[in-house]
TORSEKE-931880 format. One record per residue (C-alpha): y, x, z; residue number from 0. Coordinates in steps of 0.2 Angstrom, whole numbers, padded with zeros to 4 digits. Layout:
! TORSEKE-931880
PT     c2     c1     c3    n
PT      Y      X      Z  NUM
...
//
This chain:
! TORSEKE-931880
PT     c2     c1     c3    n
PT   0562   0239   1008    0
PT   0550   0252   1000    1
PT   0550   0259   0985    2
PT   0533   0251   0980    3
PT   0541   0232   0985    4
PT   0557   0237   0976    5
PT   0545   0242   0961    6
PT   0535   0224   0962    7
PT   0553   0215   0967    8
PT   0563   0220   0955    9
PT   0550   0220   0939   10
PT   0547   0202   0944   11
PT   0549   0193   0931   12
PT   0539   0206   0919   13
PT   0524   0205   0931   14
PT   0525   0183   0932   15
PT   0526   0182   0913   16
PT   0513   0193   0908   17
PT   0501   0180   0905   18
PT   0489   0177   0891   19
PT   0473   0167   0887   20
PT   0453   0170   0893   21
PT   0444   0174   0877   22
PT   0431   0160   0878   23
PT   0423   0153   0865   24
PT   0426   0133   0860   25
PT   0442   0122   0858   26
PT   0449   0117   0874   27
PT   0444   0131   0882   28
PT   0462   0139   0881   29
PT   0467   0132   0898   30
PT   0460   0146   0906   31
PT   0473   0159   0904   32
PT   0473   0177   0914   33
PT   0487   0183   0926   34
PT   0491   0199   0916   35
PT   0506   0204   0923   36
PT   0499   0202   0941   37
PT   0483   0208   0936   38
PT   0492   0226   0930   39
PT   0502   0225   0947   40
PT   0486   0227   0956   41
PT   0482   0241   0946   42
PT   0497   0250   0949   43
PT   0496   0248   0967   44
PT   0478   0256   0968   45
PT   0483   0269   0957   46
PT   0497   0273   0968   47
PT   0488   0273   0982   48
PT   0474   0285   0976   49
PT   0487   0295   0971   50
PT   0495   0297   0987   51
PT   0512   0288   0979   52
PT   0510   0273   0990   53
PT   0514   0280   1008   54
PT   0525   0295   1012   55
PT   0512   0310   1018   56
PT   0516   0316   1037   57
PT   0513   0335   1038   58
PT   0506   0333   1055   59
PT   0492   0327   1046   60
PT   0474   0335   1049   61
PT   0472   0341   1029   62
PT   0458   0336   1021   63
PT   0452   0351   1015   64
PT   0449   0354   1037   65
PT   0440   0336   1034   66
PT   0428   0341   1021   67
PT   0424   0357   1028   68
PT   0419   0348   1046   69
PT   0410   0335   1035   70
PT   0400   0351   1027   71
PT   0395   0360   1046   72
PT   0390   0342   1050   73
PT   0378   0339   1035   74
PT   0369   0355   1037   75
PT   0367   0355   1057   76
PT   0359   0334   1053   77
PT   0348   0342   1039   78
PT   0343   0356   1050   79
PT   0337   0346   1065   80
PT   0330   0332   1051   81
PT   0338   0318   1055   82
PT   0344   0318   1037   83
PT   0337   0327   1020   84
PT   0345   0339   1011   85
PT   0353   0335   0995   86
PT   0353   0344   0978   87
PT   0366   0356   0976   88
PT   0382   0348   0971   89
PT   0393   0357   0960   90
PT   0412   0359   0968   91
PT   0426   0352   0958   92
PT   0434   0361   0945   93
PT   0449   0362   0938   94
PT   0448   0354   0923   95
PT   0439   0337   0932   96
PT   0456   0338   0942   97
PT   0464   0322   0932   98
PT   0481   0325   0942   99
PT   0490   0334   0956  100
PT   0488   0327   0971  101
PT   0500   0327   0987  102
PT   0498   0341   0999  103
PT   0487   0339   1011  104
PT   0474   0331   0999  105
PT   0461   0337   0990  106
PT   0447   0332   0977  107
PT   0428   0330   0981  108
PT   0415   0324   0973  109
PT   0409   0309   0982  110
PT   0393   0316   0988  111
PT   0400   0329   0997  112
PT   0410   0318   1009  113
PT   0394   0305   1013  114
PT   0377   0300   1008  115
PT   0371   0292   0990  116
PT   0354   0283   0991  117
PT   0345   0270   0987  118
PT   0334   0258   0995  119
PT   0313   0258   0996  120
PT   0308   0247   0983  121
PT   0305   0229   0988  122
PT   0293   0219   0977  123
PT   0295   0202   0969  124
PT   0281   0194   0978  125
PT   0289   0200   0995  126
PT   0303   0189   0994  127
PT   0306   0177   1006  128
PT   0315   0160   1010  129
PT   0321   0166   1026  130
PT   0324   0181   1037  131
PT   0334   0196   1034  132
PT   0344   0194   1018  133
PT   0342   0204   1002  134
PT   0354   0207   0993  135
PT   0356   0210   0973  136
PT   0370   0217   0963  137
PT   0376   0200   0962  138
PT   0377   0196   0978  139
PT   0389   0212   0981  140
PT   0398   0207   0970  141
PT   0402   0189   0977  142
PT   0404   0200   0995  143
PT   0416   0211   0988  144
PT   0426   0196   0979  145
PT   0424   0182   0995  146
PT   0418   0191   1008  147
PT   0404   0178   1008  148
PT   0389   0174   0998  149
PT   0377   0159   0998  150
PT   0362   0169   0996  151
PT   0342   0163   0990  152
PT   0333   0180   0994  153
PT   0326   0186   1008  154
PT   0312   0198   1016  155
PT   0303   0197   1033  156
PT   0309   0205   1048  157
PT   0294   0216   1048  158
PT   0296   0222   1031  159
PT   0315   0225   1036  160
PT   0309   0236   1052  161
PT   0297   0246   1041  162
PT   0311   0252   1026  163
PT   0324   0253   1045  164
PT   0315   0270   1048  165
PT   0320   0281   1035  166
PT   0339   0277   1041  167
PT   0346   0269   1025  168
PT   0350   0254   1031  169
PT   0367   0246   1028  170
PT   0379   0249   1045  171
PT   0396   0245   1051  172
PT   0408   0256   1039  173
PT   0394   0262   1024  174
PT   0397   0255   1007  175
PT   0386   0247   0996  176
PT   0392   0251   0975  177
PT   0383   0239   0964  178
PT   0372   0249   0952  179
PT   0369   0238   0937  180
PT   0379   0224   0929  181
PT   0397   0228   0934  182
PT   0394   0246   0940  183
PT   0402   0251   0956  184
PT   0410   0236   0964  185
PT   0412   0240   0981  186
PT   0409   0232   0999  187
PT   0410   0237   1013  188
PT   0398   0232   1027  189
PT   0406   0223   1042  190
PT   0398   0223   1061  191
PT   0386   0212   1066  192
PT   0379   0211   1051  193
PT   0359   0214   1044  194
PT   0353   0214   1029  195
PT   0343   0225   1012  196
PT   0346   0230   0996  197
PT   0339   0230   0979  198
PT   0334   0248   0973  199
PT   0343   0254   0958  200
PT   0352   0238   0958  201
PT   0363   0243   0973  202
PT   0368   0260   0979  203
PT   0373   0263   0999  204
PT   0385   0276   1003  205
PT   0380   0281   1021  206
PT   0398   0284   1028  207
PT   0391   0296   1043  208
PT   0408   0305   1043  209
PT   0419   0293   1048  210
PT   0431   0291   1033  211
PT   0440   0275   1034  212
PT   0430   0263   1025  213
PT   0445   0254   1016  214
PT   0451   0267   1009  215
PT   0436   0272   1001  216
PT   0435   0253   0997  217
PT   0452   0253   0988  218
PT   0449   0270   0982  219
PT   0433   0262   0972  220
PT   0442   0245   0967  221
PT   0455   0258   0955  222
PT   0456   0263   0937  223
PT   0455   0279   0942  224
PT   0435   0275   0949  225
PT   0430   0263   0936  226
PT   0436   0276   0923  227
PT   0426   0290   0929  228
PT   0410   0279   0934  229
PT   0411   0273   0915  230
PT   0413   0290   0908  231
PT   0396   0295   0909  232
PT   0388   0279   0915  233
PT   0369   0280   0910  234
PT   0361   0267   0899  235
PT   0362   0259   0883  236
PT   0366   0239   0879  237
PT   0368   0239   0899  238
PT   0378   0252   0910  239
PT   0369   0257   0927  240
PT   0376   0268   0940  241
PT   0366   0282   0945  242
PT   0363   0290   0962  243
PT   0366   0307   0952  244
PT   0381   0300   0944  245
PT   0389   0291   0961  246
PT   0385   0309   0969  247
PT   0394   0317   0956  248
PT   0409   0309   0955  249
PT   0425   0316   0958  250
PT   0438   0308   0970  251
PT   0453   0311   0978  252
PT   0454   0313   0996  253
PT   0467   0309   1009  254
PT   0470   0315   1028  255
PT   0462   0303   1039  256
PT   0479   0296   1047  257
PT   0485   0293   1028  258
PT   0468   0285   1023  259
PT   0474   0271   1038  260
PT   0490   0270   1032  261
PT   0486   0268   1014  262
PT   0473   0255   1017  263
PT   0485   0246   1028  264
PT   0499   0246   1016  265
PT   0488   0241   1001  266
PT   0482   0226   1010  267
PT   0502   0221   1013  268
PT   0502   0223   0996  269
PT   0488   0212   0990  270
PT   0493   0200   1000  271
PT   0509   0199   0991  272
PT   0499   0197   0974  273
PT   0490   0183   0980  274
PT   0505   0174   0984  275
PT   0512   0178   0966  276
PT   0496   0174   0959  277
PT   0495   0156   0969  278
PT   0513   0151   0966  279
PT   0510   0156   0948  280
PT   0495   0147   0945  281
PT   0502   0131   0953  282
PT   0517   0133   0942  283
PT   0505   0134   0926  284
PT   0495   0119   0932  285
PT   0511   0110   0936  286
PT   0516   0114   0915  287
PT   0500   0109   0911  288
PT   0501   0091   0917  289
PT   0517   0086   0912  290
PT   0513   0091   0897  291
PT   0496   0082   0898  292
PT   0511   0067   0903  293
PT   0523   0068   0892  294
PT   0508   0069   0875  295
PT   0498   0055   0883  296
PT   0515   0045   0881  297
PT   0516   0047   0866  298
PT   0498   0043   0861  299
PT   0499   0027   0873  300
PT   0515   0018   0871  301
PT   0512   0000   0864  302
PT   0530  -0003   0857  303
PT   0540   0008   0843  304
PT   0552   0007   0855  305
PT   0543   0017   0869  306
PT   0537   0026   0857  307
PT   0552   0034   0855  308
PT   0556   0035   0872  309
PT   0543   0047   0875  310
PT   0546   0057   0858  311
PT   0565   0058   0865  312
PT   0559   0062   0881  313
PT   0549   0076   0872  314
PT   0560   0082   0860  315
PT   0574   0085   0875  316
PT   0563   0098   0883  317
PT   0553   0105   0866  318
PT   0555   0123   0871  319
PT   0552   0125   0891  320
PT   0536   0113   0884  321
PT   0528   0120   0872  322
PT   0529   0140   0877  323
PT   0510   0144   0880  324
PT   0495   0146   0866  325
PT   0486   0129   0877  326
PT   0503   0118   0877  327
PT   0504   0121   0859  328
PT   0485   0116   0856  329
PT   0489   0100   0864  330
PT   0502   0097   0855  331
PT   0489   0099   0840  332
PT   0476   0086   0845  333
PT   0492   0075   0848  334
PT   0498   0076   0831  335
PT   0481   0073   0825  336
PT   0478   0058   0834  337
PT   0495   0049   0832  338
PT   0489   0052   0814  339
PT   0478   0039   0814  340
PT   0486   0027   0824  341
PT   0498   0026   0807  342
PT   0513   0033   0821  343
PT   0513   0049   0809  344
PT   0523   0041   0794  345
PT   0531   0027   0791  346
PT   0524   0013   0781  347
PT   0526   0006   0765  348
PT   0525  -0013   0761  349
PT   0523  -0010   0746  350
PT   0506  -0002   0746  351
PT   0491  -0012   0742  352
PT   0485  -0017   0761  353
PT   0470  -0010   0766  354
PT   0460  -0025   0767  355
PT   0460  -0028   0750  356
PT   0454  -0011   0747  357
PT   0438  -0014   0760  358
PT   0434  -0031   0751  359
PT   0432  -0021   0736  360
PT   0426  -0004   0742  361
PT   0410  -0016   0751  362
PT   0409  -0025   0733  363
PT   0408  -0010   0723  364
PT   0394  -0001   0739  365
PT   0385  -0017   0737  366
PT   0381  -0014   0717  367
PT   0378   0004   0719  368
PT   0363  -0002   0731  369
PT   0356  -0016   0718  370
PT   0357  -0003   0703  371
PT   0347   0009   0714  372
PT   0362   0024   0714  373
PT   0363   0026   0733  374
PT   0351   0020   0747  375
PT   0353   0004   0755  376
PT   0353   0014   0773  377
PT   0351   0004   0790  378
PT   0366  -0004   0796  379
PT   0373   0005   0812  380
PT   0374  -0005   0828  381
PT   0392  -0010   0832  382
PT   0401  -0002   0846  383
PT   0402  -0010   0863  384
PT   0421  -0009   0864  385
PT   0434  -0013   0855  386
PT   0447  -0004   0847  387
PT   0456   0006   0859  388
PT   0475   0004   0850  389
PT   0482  -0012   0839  390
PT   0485  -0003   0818  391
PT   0499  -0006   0808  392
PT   0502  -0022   0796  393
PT   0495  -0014   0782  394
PT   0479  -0004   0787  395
PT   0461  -0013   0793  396
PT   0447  -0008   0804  397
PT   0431  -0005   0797  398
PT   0417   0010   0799  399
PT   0410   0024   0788  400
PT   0396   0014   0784  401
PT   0404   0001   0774  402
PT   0416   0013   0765  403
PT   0404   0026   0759  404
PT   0386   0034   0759  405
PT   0378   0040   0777  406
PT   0367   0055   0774  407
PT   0368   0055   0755  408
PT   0355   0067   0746  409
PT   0356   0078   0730  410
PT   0345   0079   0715  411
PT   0347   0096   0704  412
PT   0337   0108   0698  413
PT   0328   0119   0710  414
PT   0336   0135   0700  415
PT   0354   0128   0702  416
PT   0365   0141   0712  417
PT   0372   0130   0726  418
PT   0381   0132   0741  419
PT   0372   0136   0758  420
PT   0384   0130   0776  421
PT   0375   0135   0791  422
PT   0383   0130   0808  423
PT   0392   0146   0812  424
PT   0404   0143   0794  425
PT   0411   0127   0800  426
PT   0427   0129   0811  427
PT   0431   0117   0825  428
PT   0449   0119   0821  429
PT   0458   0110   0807  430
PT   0466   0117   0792  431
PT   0452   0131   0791  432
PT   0445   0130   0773  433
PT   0426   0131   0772  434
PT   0415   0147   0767  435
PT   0397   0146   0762  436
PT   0383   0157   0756  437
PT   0377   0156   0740  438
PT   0358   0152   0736  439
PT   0345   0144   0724  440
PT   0345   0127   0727  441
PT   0324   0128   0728  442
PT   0328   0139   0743  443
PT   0337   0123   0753  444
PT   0334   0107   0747  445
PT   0320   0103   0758  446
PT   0322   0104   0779  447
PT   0342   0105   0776  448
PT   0357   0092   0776  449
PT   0364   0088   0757  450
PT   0381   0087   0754  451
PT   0393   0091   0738  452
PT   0413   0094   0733  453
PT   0422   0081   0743  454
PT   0411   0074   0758  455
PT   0415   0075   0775  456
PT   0403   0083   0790  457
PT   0401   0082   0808  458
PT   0392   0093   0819  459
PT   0380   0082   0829  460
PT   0373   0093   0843  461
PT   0382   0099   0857  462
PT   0394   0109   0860  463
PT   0397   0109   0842  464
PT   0405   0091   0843  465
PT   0414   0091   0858  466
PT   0423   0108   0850  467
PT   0427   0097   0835  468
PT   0415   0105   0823  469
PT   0418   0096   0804  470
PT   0423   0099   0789  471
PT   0426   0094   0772  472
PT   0416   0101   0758  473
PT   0426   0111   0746  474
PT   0424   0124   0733  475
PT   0406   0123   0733  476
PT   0397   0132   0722  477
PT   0392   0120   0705  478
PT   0399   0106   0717  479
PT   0385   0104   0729  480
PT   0376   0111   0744  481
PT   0366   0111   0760  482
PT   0367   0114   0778  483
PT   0362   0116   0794  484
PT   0351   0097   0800  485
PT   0363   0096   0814  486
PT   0376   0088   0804  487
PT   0380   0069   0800  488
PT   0389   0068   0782  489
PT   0400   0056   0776  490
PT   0401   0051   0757  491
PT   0418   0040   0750  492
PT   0415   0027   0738  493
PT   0425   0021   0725  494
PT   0438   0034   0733  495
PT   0445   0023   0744  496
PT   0447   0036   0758  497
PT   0454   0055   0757  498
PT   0444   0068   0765  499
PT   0456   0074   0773  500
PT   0461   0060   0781  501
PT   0443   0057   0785  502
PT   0442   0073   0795  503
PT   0457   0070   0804  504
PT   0450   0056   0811  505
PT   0433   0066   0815  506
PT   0443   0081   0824  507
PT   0454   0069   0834  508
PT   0454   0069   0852  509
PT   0449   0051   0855  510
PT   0434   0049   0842  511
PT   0429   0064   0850  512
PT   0431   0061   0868  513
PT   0425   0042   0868  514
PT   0408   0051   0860  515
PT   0403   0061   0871  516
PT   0396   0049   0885  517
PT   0388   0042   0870  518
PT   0377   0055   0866  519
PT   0360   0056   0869  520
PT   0346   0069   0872  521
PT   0342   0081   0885  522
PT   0357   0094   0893  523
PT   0359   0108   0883  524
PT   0350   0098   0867  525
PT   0362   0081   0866  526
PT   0368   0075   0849  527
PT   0381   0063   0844  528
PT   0368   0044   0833  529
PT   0370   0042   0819  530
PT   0378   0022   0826  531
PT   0391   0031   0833  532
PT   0396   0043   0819  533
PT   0395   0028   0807  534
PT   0397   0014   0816  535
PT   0413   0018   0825  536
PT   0430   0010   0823  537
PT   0436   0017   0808  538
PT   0456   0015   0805  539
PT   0458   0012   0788  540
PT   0477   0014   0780  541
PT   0481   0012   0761  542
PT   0476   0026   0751  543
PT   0495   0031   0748  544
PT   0497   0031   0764  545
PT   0480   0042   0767  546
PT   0486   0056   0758  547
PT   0506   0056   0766  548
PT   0496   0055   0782  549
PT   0488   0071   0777  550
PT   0501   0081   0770  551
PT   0511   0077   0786  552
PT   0498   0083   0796  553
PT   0497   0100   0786  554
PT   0516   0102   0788  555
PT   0516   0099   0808  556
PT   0500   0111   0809  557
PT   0511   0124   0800  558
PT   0525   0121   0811  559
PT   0513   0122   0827  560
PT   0504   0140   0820  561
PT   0522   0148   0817  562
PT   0525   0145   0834  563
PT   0509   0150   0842  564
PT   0515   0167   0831  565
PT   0530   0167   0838  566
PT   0524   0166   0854  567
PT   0511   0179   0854  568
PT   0522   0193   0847  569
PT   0533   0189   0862  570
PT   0518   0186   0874  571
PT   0510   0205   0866  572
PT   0529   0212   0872  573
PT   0529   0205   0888  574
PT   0512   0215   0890  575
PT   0517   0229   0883  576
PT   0532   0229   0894  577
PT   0521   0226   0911  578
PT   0510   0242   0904  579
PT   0525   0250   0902  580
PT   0530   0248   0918  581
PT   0513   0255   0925  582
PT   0514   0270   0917  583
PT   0532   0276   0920  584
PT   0526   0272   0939  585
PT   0512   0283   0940  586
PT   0519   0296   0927  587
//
């Protein structure tokens, strides 16, 4: 075994257990997790191989130097009978752009001394075509380089094709085309049989006239060691291009030609053997992910107290190889949250005053407020279609917003009142995260924006805002009251017969959400949760007692899970740091 293999082989628990999550914004979004470890494995093979670390060197090896100096003899005798044009003056390499020693037998160059750079005529929109000869964007390069294939729109005619075909810079067998713009320099190599054009600026072609193995120079340009250098004095502002002066400029290393086959043919072995890290991975992740999916639904499903805690024990046996990724633990969240207000949470109390005597008068006392004209008599939400998906406990009732409390209540103050100002941005889709807000002249925002003061309930009504769970309850506000962005429903308690709190529980778990979604209405991209739905839902209803145990329940179990999740992102950072580690003492 080599030294490379025994490097991946015996590291391989550091390389499978790097892993952490894809920044992305919205709540549920944490399934996608990156492959860090293997991700930092590839790396390291490339960076071995363009620094000559990956094969052993044969010193019956033509040098490269001999290479470069044919390619040079060659350049000059195409430019001279004007089969090609001569090229500004490249600079040779210099000591100090030398970022390491390389093997014997190698040498530096800058890439335009070993091929072509150019570009290709330019093309115009309305020649674009359904059919023909493709064109090809930066995108599409980029899906070539990744796939190998691309399902491509653009095309030019075969005419066009055969005029920009004269000045010779079309793609062939072995040149490379480097994406310009976007992700600058992605490689791909053009395969036989193959015909097609190019985007200028967009996409660069290296003529490869001289030979050079086009995977190495492939590999050579998937590196660190290349992105860093294209990066370094990429042109452009908010968006980086790659330059034909800059791609000519650049300086590589260069192997003998025999070691360039050797080093492409040992990193393909060696990319294989990722992917099959990276599948076996990946299917072990996805294989965490539904049992856990499983073993939570089980809990939120189970009929009986006795299969209840069945699955709790069944849970609580295997708590740690469960709940070891940032995901598992955010399920376990939306669990907790929607066992909450299926009364599995606490235990309850006989005792307390059942709940349906608190409706009868919560709806007496609503009903008075109406005829003494304190609060609106607001239209009555159309009942839901379905019944409840899960039977209560003894003591609590079902009911909806609407009969407990006001639906899109409205403030009256003075216009020169300081009051508090909540655009969409301020409200988190994550429970426990306490509400900011701007402060402003309530002139300023009582007209064209949502009321609300200390103590209601809001819910984000426009997607993706309420399928991330976007609500809140309204705390701290500035002289008790406030305003807000239009896309939010608000909820008002009367006669205090429901904790906020608990409210927003109810609004942030999994099910309320979930069984909403098909329910909105609206064009894509512009759908928003009715105001039926919001108000007119199944609301579970426990004692008030029982409310605020419910709540401070909750708050204990969200502590417990965000220790965790701390926990486990101090080890997860190590394990990165370890991986890095790693890489570096390899290439050191």
């Amino acid at each position: 075994m080599g030294s490379v293999e025994k490097l991946i082989t015996e590291n391989l628990d550091i390389w499978t257990s790097a892993i952490q999550a894809k920044s992305s914004a919205g709540r549920g979004n944490g399934k996608k997790q990156e492959l860090y470890g293997i991700k930092k494995l590839r790396e390291l093979i490339l960076e071995l191989a363009v620094r000559g670390l990956l094969v052993p060197q044969d010193p019956n090896d033509e040098p490269a130097s001999v290479l470069i100096e044919k390619i040079s003899k060659e350049k000059a005798r195409l430019v001279k009978e004007g089969k090609i044009k001569k090229s500004k003056v490249i600079s040779s390499a210099g000591d100090e752009e030398k970022q390491f020693m390389l093997p014997k037998g190698w040498c530096w160059s800058r890439l335009g001394e070993i091929g072509i750079v150019a570009s290709s005529s330019r093309v115009q929109k309305k020649e674009w075509q359904d059919k023909g000869v493709p064109f090809y964007r930066a995108r599409e390069i980029v899906k070539l380089s990744q796939n190998g294939h691309v399902d491509n729109e653009l095309y030019i005619t075969e005419e066009l094709f055969e005029k920009h075909s004269k000045n010779g810079l079309v793609p062939e067998k072995g040149d490379l085309m480097i994406t310009g713009v976007g992700t600058i320099g992605v490689p791909y190599v053009v395969p036989d049989n193959t015909q097609f054009y190019f985007k200028d600026a967009s996409v660069l072609i290296f003529k490869n006239l001289f030979e050079l193995y086009p995977k190495f120079l492939f590999y050579l340009m998937k590196s660190p060691l290349w992105n860093n250098e294209i990066h370094e004095a990429s042109m452009g502002t908010t968006v980086h291009t790659l330059t034909i002066g800059r791609a000519n400029s650049a300086m590589i290393p260069i192997a003998p030609i025999a070691e360039q086959r050797r080093i492409a043919t040992k990193t393909y072995e060696l990319m294989a053997m990722c992917d099959q890290l990276e599948q076996h991975q990946k299917t072990s992740i996805a294989a965490h992910q539904t049992l856990v999916l499983t073993l939570l639904e089980a809990l939120t499903t189970a009929s009986e107290r006795e299969g209840f805690e069945a699955a709790w024990k069944r849970i609580a046996e295997h708590f740690d190889t469960l709940f070891t990724t940032e995901w598992s633990i955010d399920q376990l969240k939306q669990c907790i949250l929607q066992l909450a207000v299926m009364g599995k949470l606490v235990p309850q109390d006989p005792n307390d005053e059942p709940a349906n005597e608190l409706l009868e008068i919560t709806m007496d006392v609503k009903k008075q407020l109406i005829k003494d004209g304190v609060i609106r008599n607001t239209k009555k939400p159309a009942p839901p279609n379905d019944p409840p998906s899960y039977k209560l406990p003894d003591t609590w009732v079902w009911t909806n917003l609407h009969e407990i409390g006001e639906i899109g209540p409205r403030n009256e103050n003075e216009d020169d009142s300081e009051a508090s100002f909540v655009p969409m941005q301020l409200i988190s889709e994550y429970y426990g995260v306490p509400i900011e807000h701007e402060v402003k002249q309530w002139g300023e925002i009582r007209s064209g924006f949502t009321h609300f003061k200390e103590g209601d309930v809001v819910l984000a009504k426009i997607t993706p805002c309420f399928q991330n769970g976007k609500s809140a309850v309204m705390k701290d506000l500035t002289n008790g009251f406030g305003a807000g962005t239009t896309e939010l429903h608000v909820y008002r308690s009367i006669n205090s017969c429901t904790v906020p709190e608990y409210v927003l529980i109810y609004l942030k778990s999994p099910r309320f959400i979930c069984e909403g979604i098909p329910k909105m209405t609206g064009t894509a991209g512009q759908k928003r949760i009715t105001r039926d739905y919001f108000a007119g839902n199944h609301f579970p209803l426990p004692p008030v007692s029982e409310q605020n145990q419910i709540v401070a329940k909750v708050d204990e179990l969200m502590a417990i899970c965000d220790n965790l999740k701390e926990n486990l992102l101090n080890a997860k950072q190590k394990e990165i740091l370890f991986a890095e580690v790693v890489v570096h003492q390899a290439v050191a």
